[in-house]
C-alpha positions as CSV (number, residue, x, y, z in Angstrom):
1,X,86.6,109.9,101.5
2,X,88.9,109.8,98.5
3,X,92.1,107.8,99.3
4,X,93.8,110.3,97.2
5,X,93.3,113.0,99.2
6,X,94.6,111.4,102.1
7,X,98.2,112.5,103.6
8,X,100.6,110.5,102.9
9,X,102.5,108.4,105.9
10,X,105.3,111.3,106.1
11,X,102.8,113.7,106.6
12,X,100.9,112.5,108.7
13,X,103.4,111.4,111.3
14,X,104.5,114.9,111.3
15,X,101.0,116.3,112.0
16,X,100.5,113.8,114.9
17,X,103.9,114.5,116.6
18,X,102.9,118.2,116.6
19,X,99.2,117.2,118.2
20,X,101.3,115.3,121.1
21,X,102.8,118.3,121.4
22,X,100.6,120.3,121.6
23,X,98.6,118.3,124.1
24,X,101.6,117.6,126.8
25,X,102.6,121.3,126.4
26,X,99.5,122.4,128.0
27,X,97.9,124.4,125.0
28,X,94.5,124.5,124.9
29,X,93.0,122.2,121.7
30,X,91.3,125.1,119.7
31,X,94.3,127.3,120.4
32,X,97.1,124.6,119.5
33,X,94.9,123.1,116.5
34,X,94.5,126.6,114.9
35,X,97.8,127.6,115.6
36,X,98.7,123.9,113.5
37,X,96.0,124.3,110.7
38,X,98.0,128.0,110.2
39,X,100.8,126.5,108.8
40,X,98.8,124.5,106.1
41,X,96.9,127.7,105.0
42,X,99.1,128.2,101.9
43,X,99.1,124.7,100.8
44,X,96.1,122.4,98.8
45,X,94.9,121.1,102.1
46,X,94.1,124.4,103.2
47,X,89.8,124.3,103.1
48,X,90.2,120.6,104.8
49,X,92.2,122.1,107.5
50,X,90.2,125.4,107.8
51,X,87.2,122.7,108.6
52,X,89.6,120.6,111.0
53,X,89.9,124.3,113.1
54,X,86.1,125.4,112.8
55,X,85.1,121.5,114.0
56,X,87.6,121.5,117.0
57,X,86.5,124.9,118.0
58,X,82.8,124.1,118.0
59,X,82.9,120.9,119.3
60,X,85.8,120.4,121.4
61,X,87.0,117.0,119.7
62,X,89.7,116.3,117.6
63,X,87.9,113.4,116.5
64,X,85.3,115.7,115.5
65,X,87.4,117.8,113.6
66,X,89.8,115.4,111.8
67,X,86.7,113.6,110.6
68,X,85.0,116.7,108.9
69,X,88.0,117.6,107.4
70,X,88.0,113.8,105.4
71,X,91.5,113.6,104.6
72,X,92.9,111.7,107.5
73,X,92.6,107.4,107.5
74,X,89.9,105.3,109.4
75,X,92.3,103.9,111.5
76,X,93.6,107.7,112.5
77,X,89.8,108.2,113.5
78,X,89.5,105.3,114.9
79,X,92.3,105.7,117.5
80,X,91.8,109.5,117.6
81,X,88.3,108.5,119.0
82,X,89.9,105.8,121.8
83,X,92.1,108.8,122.8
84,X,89.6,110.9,123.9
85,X,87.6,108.5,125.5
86,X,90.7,107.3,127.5
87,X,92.0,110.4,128.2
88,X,95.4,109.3,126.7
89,X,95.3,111.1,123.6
90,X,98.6,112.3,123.8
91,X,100.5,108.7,124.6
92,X,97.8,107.6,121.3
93,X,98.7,110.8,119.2
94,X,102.8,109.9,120.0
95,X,102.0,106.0,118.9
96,X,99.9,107.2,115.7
97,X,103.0,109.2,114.6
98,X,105.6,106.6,115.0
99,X,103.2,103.9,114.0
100,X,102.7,106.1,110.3
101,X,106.2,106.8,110.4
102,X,107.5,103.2,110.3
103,X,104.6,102.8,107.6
104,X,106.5,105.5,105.6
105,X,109.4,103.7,106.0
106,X,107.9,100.5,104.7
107,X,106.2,101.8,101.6
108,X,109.7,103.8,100.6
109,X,111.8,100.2,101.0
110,X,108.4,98.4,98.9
111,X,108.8,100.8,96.6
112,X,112.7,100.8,96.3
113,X,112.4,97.1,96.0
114,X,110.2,97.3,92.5
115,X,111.0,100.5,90.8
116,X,114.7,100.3,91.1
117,X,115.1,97.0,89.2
118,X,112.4,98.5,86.9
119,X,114.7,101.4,85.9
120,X,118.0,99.3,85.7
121,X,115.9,97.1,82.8
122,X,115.1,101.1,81.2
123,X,118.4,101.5,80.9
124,X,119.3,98.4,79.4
125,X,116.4,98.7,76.6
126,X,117.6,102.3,76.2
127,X,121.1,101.9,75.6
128,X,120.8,98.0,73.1
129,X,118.3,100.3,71.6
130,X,120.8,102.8,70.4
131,X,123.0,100.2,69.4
132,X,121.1,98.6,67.0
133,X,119.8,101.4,65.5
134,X,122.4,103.4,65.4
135,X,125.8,102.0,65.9
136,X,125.8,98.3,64.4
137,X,124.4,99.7,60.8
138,X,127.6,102.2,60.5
139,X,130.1,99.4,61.5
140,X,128.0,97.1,58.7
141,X,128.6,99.5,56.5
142,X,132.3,100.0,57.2
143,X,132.6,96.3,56.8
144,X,130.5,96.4,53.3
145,X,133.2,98.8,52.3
146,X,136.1,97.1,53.1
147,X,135.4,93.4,51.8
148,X,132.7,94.7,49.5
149,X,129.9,92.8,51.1
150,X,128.0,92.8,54.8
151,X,129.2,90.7,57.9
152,X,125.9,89.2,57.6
153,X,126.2,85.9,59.7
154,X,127.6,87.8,62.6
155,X,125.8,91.4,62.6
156,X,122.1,89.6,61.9
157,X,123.2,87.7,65.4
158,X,123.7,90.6,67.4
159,X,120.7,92.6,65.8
160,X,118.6,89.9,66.3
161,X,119.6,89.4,69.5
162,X,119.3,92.9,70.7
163,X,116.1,92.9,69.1
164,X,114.8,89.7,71.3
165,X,116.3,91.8,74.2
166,X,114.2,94.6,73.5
167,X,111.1,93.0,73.1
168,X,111.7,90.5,76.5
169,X,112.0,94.4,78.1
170,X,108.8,95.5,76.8
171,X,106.8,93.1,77.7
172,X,108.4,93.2,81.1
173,X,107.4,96.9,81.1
174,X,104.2,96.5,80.1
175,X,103.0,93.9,82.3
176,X,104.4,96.2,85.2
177,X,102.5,98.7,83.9
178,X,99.1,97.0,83.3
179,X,99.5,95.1,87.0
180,X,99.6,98.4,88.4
181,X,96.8,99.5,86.5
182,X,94.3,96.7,87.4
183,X,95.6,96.5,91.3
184,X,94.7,100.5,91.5
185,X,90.9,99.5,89.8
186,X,90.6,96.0,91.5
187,X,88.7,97.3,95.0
188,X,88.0,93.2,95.8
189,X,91.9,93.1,96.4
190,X,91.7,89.9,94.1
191,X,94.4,90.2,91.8
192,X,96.9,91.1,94.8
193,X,95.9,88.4,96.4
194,X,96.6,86.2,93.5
195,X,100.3,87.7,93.2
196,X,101.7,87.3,97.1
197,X,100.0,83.5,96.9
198,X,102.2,82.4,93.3
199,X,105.3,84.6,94.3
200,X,107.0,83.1,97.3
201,X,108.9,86.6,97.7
202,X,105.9,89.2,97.8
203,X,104.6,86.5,99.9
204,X,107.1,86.6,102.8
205,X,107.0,90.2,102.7
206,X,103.4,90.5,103.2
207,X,103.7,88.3,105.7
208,X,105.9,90.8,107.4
209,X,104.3,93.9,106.8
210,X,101.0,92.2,108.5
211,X,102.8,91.2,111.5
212,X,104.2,94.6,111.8
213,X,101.0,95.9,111.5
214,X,99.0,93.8,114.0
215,X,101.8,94.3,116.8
216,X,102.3,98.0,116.2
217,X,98.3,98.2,116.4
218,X,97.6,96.4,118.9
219,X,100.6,97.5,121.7
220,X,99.5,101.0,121.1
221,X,95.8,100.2,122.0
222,X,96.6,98.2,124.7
223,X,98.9,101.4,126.2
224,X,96.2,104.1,125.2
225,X,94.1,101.8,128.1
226,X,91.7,99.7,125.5
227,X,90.6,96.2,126.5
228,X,92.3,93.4,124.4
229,X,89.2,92.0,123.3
230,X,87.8,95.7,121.9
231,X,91.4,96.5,120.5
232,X,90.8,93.5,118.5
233,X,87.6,94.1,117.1
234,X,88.6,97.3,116.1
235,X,91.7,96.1,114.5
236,X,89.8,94.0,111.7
237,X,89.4,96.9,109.4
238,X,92.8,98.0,109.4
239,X,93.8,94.9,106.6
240,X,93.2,94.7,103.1
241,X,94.7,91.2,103.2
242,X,92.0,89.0,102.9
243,X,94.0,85.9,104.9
244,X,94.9,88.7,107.4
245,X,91.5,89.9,108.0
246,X,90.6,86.1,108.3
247,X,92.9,85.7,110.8
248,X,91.4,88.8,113.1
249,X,88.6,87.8,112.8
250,X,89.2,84.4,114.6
251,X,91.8,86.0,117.3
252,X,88.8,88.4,118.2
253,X,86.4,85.4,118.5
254,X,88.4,82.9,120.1
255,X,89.7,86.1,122.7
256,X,85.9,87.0,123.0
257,X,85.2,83.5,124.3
258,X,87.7,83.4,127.0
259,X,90.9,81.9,124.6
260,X,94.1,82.9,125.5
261,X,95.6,84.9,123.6
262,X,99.1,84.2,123.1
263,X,98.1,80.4,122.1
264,X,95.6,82.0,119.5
265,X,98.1,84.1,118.4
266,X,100.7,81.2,117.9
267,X,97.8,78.9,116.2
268,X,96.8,81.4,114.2
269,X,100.8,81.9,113.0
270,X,101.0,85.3,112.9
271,X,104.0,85.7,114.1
272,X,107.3,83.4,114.0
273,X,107.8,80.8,116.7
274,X,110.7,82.5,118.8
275,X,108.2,86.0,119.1
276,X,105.2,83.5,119.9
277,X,107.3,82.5,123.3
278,X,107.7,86.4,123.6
279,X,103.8,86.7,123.8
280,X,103.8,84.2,126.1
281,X,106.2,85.7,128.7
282,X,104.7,89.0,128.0
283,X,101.1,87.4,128.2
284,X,102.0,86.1,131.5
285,X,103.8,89.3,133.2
286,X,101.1,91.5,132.2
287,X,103.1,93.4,129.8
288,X,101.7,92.0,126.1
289,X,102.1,96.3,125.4
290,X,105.4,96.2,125.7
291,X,105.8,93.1,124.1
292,X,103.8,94.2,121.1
293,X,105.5,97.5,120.7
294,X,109.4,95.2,120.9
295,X,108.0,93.1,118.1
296,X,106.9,96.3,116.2
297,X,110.2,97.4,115.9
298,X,111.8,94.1,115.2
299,X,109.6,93.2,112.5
300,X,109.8,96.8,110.5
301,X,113.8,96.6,111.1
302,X,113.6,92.9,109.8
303,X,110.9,94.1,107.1
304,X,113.7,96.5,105.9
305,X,116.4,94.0,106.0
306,X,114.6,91.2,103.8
307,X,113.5,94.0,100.7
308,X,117.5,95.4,100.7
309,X,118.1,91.3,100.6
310,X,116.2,91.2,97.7
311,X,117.4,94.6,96.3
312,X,120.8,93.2,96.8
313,X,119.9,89.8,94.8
314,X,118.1,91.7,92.0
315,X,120.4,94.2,91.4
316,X,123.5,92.4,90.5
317,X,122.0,89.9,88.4
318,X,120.3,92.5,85.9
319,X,123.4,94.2,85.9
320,X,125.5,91.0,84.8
321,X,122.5,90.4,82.2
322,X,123.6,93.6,80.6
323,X,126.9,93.2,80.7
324,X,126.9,90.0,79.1
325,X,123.8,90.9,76.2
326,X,126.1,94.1,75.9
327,X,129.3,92.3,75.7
328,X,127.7,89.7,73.3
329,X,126.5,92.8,70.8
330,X,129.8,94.2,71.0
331,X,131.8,90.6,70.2
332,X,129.4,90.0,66.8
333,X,130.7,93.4,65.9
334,X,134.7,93.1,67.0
335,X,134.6,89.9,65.1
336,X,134.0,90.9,61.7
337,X,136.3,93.7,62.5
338,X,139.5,91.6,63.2
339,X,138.4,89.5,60.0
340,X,138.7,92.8,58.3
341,X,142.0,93.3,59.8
342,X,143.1,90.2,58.7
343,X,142.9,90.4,55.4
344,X,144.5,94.0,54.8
């Protein structure tokens, strides 16, 4: 399957609202699936859809048919599958769509977070650039003019400064650019690895994204009717975080050999201490579902809370940077300028 071909989070929580839909309105699959794959006709996902309709209506199974058409995640499959088998494919087509949507949600405030600084630091290259290249040379010439020779201790201090500016943004840029670049070719996730373990920020918000993850995940298993243990094991694919899938892979084995799970949970630290007692409670009361679906929802709201934090921090510091580079460029040129003014 080519991850670029995949629908994106949007998209896909839009397709698997419709399916619920579909199902709890009574339609027949083939008849609600090819009245669905219609409306992607005239866009590029057109032939995967057409082979979506022509599996359902051969075979009967959505599973069937979402995995000819190869444009749909594992973990879609994957539940898709436990749907069908459980006969609660509508309750896992409903959890699917808000599960992707909060995943959306997360990507959009992930990339917010980067870009936005990223473009602020643009601007600021873009706009010392045109002063030194174009506006401190005139007012070095004006001053040549008036007192017959350049403000050269003063205008060599803001071009060079501007200059130093310029080439601090650069390298900024192109670092960016080049981590991007070898995190889209590195398939052993090492390099992204190596940035959440040195950056204390990335690394909280991993940390976040995973526990969203595993408690969205697993409460909507555990509602669709799938043993813990089983929900578990089929969980361990769904992280590219090496420590993460560490992590599942202990919960399923200590679960597997009779553990509890809330204590394995809480050793394992997957969540914070106040939503381990949660487990607990829910553990006990038979309702570790609902207690997984509550933390889902905390943890994406407190996701998006902590990357506007750090927006908020970020934001305000670049733009006092410029302001005072800006205003430093602008006082080596207004000094010469009184001097001028001085001596007329």
């Amino acid at each position: 399957m080519n991850q670029k071909n995949i629908l994106s989070g949007e998209e896909l929580s839009i397709l698997c609202e419709q399916i619920a839909l579909i199902l709890r309105g009574g339609l027949p699959m083939h008849d609600g699936v090819e009245a669905l794959c219609e409306g992607y006709k005239s866009t590029r996902y057109a032939e995967p859809f057409a082979k979506l309709n022509e599996q359902v209506l051969m075979t009967g199974s959505l599973h069937e048919g979402l995995k000819a058409a190869g444009i749909f995640p594992k973990y879609m499959l994957e539940m898709t599958l436990i749907g069908e088998k459980t006969g609660e494919l509508d309750n896992v087509m409903e959890g699917l769509s808000k599960y992707y949507a909060n995943e959306a949600r997360n990507q959009r405030s992930i990339r917010s977070a980067i870009f936005y600084p990223l473009l602020l630091i643009v601007m600021m290259a873009a706009l010392i650039g045109v002063l030194i290249a174009q506006v401190l040379p005139i007012f070095d010439d004006v001053f040549a003019s008036f007192s017959g020779s350049s403000s050269a201790g003063w205008m060599n201090l803001a071009m060079n400064a501007g200059k130093v500016v310029l080439i601090i943004a650069g390298v900024v840029l192109f670092l960016f650019l080049a981590m991007l670049v070898v995190l889209k070719l590195d398939r052993s996730q090492t390099v992204k690895q190596w940035l959440i373990k040195i950056f204390p920020p990335i690394r909280k918000l991993n940390q976040k994204l995973n526990a969203t993850r595993f408690a969205s995940s697993l409460g909507m298993m555990m509602r669709s009717g799938y043993p813990l243990d089983q929900s578990l094991e089929m969980m361990k694919g769904l992280f590219d975080d090496k420590e993460m899938q560490d992590k599942m892979s202990k919960c399923y084995d200590a679960v597997s050999e009779g553990a509890d799970f809330a204590e394995t949970v809480e050793k394992l630290a997957i969540f914070e201490p106040l939503h381990n007692r949660m487990i607990h409670m829910g553990s006990k009361a038979g309702q570790t579902d609902h207690v997984m679906g509550t933390l889902a929802d905390l943890y994406s709201e407190d996701l998006d809370n902590q990357i506007n934090r750090l927006v908020s921090i970020i934001e305000p510091t670049l733009v006092a940077l410029m302001s005072l580079i800006i205003g430093a460029i602008l006082l080596a040129v207004m000094l010469p300028l009184l001097s001028v003014m001085g001596s007329i």
